[in-house]
C-alpha positions as CSV (number, residue, x, y, z in Angstrom):
1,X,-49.2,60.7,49.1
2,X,-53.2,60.1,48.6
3,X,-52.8,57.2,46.2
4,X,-54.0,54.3,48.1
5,X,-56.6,53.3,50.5
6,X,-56.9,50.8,53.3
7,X,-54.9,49.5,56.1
8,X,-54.6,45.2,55.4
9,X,-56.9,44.8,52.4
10,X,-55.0,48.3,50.7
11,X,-55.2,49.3,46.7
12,X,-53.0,52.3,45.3
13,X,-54.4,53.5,42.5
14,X,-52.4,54.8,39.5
15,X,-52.4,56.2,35.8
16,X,-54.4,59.8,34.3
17,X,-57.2,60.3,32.1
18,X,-55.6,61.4,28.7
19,X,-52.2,58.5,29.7
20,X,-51.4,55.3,28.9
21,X,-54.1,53.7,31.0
22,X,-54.8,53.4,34.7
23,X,-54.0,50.4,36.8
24,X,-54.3,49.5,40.4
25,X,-51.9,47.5,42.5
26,X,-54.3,45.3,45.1
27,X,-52.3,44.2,48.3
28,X,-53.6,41.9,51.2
29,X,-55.7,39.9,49.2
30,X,-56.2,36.6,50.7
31,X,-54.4,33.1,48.4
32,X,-56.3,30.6,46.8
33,X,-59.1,32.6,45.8
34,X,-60.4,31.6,42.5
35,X,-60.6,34.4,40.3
36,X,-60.8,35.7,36.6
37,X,-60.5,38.8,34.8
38,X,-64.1,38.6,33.5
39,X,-65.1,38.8,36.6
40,X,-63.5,42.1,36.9
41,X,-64.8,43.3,33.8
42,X,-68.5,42.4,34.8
43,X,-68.1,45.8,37.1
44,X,-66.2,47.4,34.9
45,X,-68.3,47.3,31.9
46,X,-70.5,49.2,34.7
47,X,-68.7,51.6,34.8
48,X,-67.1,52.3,31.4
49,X,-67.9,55.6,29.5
50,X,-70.5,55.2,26.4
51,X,-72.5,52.9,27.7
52,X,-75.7,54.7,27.3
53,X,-77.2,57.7,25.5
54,X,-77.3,59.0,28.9
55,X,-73.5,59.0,29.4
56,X,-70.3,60.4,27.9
57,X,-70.1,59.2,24.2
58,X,-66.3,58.5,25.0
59,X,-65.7,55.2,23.2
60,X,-63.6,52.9,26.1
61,X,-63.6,49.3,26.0
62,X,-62.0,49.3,29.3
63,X,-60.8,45.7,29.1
64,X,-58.8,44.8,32.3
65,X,-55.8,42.6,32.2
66,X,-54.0,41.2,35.5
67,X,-51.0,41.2,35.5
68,X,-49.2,39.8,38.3
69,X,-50.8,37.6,41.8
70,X,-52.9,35.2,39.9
71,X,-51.7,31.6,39.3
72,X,-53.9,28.5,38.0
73,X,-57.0,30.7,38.4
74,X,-56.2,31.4,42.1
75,X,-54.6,34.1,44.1
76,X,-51.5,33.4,45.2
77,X,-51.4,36.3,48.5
78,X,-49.1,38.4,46.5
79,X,-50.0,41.9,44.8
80,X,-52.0,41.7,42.2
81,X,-51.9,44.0,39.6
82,X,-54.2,45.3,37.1
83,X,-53.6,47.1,34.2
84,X,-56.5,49.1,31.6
85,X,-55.3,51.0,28.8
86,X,-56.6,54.4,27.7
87,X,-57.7,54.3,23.5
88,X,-60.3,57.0,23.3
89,X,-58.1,59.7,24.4
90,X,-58.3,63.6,22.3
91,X,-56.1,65.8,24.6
92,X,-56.5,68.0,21.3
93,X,-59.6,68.9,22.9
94,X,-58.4,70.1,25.8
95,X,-55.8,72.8,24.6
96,X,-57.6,76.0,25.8
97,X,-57.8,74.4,29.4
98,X,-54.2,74.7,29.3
99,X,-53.9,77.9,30.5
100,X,-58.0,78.9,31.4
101,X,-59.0,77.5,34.6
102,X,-62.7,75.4,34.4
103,X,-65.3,76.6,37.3
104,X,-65.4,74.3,40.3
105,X,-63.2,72.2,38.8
106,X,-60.0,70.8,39.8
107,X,-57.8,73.1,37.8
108,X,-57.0,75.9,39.7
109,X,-56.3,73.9,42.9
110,X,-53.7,71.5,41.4
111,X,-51.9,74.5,39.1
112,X,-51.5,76.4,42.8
113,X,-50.6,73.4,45.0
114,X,-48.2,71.3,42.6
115,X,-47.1,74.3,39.8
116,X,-47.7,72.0,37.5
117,X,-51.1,70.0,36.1
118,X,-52.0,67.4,33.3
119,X,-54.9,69.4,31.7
120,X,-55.8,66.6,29.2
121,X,-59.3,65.7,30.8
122,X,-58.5,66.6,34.1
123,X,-55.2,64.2,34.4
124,X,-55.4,62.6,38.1
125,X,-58.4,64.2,39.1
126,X,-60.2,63.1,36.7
127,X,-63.2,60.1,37.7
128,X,-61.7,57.8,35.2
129,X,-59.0,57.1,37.6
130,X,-61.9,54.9,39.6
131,X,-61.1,52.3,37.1
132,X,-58.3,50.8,39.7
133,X,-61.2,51.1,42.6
134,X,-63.8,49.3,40.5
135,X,-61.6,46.8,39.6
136,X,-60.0,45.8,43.4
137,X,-63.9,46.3,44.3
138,X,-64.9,43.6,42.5
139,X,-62.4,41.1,44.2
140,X,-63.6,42.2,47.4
141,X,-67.5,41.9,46.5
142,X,-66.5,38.5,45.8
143,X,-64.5,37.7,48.8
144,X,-67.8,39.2,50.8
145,X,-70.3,37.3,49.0
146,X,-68.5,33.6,49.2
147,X,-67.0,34.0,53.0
148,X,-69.9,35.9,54.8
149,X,-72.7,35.9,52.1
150,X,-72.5,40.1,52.4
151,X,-73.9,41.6,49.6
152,X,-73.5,45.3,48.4
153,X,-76.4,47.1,46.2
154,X,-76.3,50.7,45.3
155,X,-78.7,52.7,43.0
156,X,-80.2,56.1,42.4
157,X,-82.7,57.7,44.6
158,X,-82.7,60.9,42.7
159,X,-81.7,62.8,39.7
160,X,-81.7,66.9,40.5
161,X,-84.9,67.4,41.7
162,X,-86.7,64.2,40.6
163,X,-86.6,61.2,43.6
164,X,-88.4,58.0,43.6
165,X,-90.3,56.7,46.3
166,X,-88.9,55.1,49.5
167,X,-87.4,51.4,49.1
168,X,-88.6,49.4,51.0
169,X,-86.6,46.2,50.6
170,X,-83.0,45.3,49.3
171,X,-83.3,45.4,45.4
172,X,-81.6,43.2,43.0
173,X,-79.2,43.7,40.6
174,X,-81.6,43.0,38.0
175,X,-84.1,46.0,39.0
176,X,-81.2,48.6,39.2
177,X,-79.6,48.2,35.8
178,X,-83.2,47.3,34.2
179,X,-82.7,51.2,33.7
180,X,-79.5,53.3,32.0
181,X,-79.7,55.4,34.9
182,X,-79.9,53.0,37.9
183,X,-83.1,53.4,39.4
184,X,-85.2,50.7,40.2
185,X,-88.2,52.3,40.7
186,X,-89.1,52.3,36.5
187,X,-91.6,55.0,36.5
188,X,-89.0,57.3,38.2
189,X,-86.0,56.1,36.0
190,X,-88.6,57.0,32.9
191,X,-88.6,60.6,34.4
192,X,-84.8,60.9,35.2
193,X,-83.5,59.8,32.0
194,X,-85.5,62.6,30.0
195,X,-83.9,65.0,33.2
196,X,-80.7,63.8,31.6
197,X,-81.5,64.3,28.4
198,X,-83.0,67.7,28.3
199,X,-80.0,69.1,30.4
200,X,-77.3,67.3,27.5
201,X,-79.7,69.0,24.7
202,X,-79.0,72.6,27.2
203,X,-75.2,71.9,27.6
204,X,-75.8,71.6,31.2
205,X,-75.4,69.2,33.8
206,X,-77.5,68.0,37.0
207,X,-76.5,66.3,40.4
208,X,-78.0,63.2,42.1
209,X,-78.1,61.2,45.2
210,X,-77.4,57.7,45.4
211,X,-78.2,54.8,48.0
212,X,-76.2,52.1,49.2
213,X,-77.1,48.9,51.3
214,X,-75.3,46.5,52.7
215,X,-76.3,43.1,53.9
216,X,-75.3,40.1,56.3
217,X,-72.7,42.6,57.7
218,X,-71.5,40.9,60.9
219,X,-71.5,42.7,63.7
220,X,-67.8,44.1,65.4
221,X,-66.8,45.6,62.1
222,X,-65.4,49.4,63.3
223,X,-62.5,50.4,65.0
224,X,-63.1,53.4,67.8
225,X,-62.2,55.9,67.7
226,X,-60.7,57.1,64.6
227,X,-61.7,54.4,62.5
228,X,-64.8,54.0,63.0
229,X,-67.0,51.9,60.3
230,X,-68.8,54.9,59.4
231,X,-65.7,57.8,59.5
232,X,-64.0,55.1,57.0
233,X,-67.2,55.0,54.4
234,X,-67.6,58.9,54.6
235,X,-63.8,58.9,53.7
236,X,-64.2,55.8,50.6
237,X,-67.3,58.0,49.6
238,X,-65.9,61.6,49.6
239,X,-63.1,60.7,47.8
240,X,-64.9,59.8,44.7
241,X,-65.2,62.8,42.6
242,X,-68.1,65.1,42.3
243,X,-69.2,63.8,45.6
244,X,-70.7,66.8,48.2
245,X,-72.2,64.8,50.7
246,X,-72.6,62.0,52.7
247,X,-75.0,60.6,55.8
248,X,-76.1,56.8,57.3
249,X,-79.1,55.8,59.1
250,X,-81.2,58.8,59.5
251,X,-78.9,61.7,58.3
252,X,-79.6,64.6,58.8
253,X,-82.8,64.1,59.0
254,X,-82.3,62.6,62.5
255,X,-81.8,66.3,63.3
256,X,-85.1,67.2,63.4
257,X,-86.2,64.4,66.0
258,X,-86.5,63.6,69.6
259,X,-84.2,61.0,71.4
260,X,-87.6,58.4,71.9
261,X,-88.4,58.8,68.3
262,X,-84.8,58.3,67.2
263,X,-83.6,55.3,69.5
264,X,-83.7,51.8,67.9
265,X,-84.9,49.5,70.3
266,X,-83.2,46.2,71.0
267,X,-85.7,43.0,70.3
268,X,-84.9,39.3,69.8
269,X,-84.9,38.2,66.2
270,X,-85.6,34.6,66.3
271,X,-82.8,33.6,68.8
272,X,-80.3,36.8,67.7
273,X,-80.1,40.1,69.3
274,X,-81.5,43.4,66.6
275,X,-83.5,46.2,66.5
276,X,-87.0,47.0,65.8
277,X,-85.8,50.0,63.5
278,X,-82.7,50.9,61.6
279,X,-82.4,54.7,62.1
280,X,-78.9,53.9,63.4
281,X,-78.3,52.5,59.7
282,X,-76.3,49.6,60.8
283,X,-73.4,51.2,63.0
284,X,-74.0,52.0,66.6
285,X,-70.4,53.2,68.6
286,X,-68.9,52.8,65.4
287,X,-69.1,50.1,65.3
288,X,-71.4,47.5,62.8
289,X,-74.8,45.9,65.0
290,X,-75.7,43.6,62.5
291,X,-78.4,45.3,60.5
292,X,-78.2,46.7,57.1
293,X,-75.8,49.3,56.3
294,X,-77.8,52.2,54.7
295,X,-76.4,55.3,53.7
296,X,-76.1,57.9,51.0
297,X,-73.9,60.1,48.8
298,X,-74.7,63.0,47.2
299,X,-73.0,64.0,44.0
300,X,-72.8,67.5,42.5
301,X,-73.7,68.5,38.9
302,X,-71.0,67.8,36.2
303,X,-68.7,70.8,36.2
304,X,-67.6,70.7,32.8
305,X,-70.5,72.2,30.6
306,X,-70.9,72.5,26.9
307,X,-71.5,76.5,27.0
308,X,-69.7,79.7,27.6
309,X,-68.6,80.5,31.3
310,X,-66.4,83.5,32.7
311,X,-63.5,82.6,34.4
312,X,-59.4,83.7,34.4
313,X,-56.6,82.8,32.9
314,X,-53.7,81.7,34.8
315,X,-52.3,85.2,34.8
316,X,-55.5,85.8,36.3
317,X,-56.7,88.1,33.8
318,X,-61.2,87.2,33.1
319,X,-62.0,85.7,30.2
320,X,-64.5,83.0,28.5
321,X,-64.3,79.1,28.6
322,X,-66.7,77.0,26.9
323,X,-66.1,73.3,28.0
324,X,-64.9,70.8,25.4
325,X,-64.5,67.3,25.0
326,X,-66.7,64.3,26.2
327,X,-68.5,64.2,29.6
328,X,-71.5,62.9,31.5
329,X,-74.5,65.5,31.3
330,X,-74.9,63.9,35.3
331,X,-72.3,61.7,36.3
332,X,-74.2,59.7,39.1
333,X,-75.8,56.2,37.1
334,X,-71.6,55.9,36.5
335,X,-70.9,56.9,40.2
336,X,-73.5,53.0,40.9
337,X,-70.8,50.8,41.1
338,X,-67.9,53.2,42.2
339,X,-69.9,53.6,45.3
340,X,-70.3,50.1,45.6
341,X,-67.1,48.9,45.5
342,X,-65.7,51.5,48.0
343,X,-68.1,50.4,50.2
344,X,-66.8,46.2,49.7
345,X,-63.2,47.7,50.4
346,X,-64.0,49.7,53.5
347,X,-65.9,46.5,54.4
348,X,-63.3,43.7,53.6
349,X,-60.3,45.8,55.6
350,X,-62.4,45.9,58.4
351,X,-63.7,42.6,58.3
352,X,-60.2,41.4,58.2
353,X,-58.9,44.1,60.9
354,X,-62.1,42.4,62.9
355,X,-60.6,38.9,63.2
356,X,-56.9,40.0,62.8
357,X,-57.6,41.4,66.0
358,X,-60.3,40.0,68.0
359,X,-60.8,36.5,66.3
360,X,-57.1,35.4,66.2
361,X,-56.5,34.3,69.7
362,X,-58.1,32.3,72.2
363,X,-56.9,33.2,75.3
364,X,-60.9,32.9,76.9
365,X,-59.7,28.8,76.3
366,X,-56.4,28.7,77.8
């Protein structure tokens, strides 16, 4: 029914953003992997509301707790579950959403197609259910970084119309969350934060575009045709909320140019076969060549603003709405390490597809 992702390495997410908590059931995961729930909560203090003055003043503490598939510090191959309860919840604040529907938001759409919604924040469509991806992304960063040394970094390239310079090599942690708003480019994180600000001051809301990269990927990960690597990150990366875009390598940009501009040309790299460029942003066929990944999601302005908008009721007669409660004057710094760790589980489940399939059997020996 829509609730989980992946086909070996799968989560299904659970829980609604004015409920008990949210949780996530993580299935596939390999035994005997040492893990603890702070190193869950590392991402997911990411993530959490109220971090920053640049964020939703929603007061979450978010603290994880596993609750089954862990033994002795180790995973034991069975599901492991993982539970976050809600604290900071008003659905009080919410009451004239019951029956007004909120522009571009998910209100109308779930009242027409189920009969029935949770309007207290948004219920299941609201982001906070990316708790459960965060949380099963930061087992399989881990997995990533000790068994292939694959590392995933995401941060903002722009902030409505403000975008920092191109980056020209794979930044660390430490220069993307120097800033609240995930740039590492400081003079341009300086600019989007007051962006922010000015638009929270307004009521209003503004959009963004974050980048994600991807390295040590081996190559083979992608399965043609349907599944191919990069159908399988458009599909993790559409279905975060807010998101309106997404392209790898070149984009759309790649568009505009001729075949003998575009083409990345195949050179030896010290004793390894690569390519002089990376417009093909690490996937060729579908399928992963080895270089990094690059690609990008774009995320739409907040839809929930802190001023008076027309809309109907559900009777459809037009009224007024003015948006209440706590929200993200621009949700993308939060979006950083959502992105990330849907790229680590499209990664992971292919990686493991990869050797279930072609790695498991030597028959080239027999």
């Amino acid at each position: 029914m829509g609730n989980s992702f992946g086909t070996l390495f799968r989560i299904s997410t659970w829980g609604e953003s004015h409920g008990g908590g949210i949780g996530v059931v993580i299935d596939g995961c390999p035994p005997r992997l040492p893990l603890s729930v702070e190193e869950i909560q590392i991402e997911l203090d990411r993530r959490r509301p109220g971090q920053s003055d640049i964020t939703t003043p929603r007061k979450e503490s978010d603290r994880a707790e596993i609750v089954s598939g862990i033994y002795d510090g180790l995973t034991t191959g069975t599901p492991i579950g993982i539970y976050v309860p809600n604290g900071d919840h008003r659905p009080a604040a919410y009451s004239e959403m019951k029956d007004k529907f909120r522009p571009s938001h998910a209100d109308f759409t779930y009242q027409t197609k189920f009969g029935i919604r949770n309007h207290e924040g948004g219920g299941r469509s609201s982001a906070r259910e990316t708790i459960g991806r965060v949380a099963a992304g930061a087992i399989a960063k881990k997995i990533l970084k000790l068994s292939g040394d694959i590392e995933v970094r995401a941060y903002i390239t722009r902030v409505h119309d403000i975008e920092m310079p191109a980056m020209n090599h794979f930044p660390s942690l430490e220069e993307v969350e120097a800033s609240p708003v995930r740039c590492p480019h400081a003079a341009t994180a300086e600019k989007m934060v007051d962006r922010i600000k000015a638009m929270r001051n307004e009521g209003d809301s503004v959009g963004g575009l974050i980048e994600c990269r991807v390295r040590n990927v081996p190559v083979g990960l992608g399965v043609p045709v349907f599944d191919r690597l990069e159908a399988d990150l458009a599909k993790a990366m559409l279905s975060i909320p807010a998101t309106k875009g997404f392209e790898i390598g070149s984009g759309f940009a790649g568009s505009l140019m001729q075949g003998s501009e575009h083409n990345d040309i195949f050179v030896n790299k010290e004793g390894h076969i690569g390519t002089a460029t990376n417009r093909s942003g690490g996937v060729q066929g579908g399928i992963s060549n080895g270089e990094e990944l690059i690609f990008r999601v774009a995320f739409k302005p907040t839809a929930t603003l802190i001023q008076k908008q027309a809309t109907v009721d559900k009777e459809g007669n037009e009224t007024e709405l003015m948006g209440r409660g706590r929200h993200d004057p621009c949700v993308v710094p939060r979006a950083v390490p959502i992105v990330e760790s849907m790229a680590a589980l499209v990664i992971i489940d292919h990686w493991m597809r990869h050797k279930a399939q072609c790695q498991s059997f030597g028959f080239e020996n027999k």
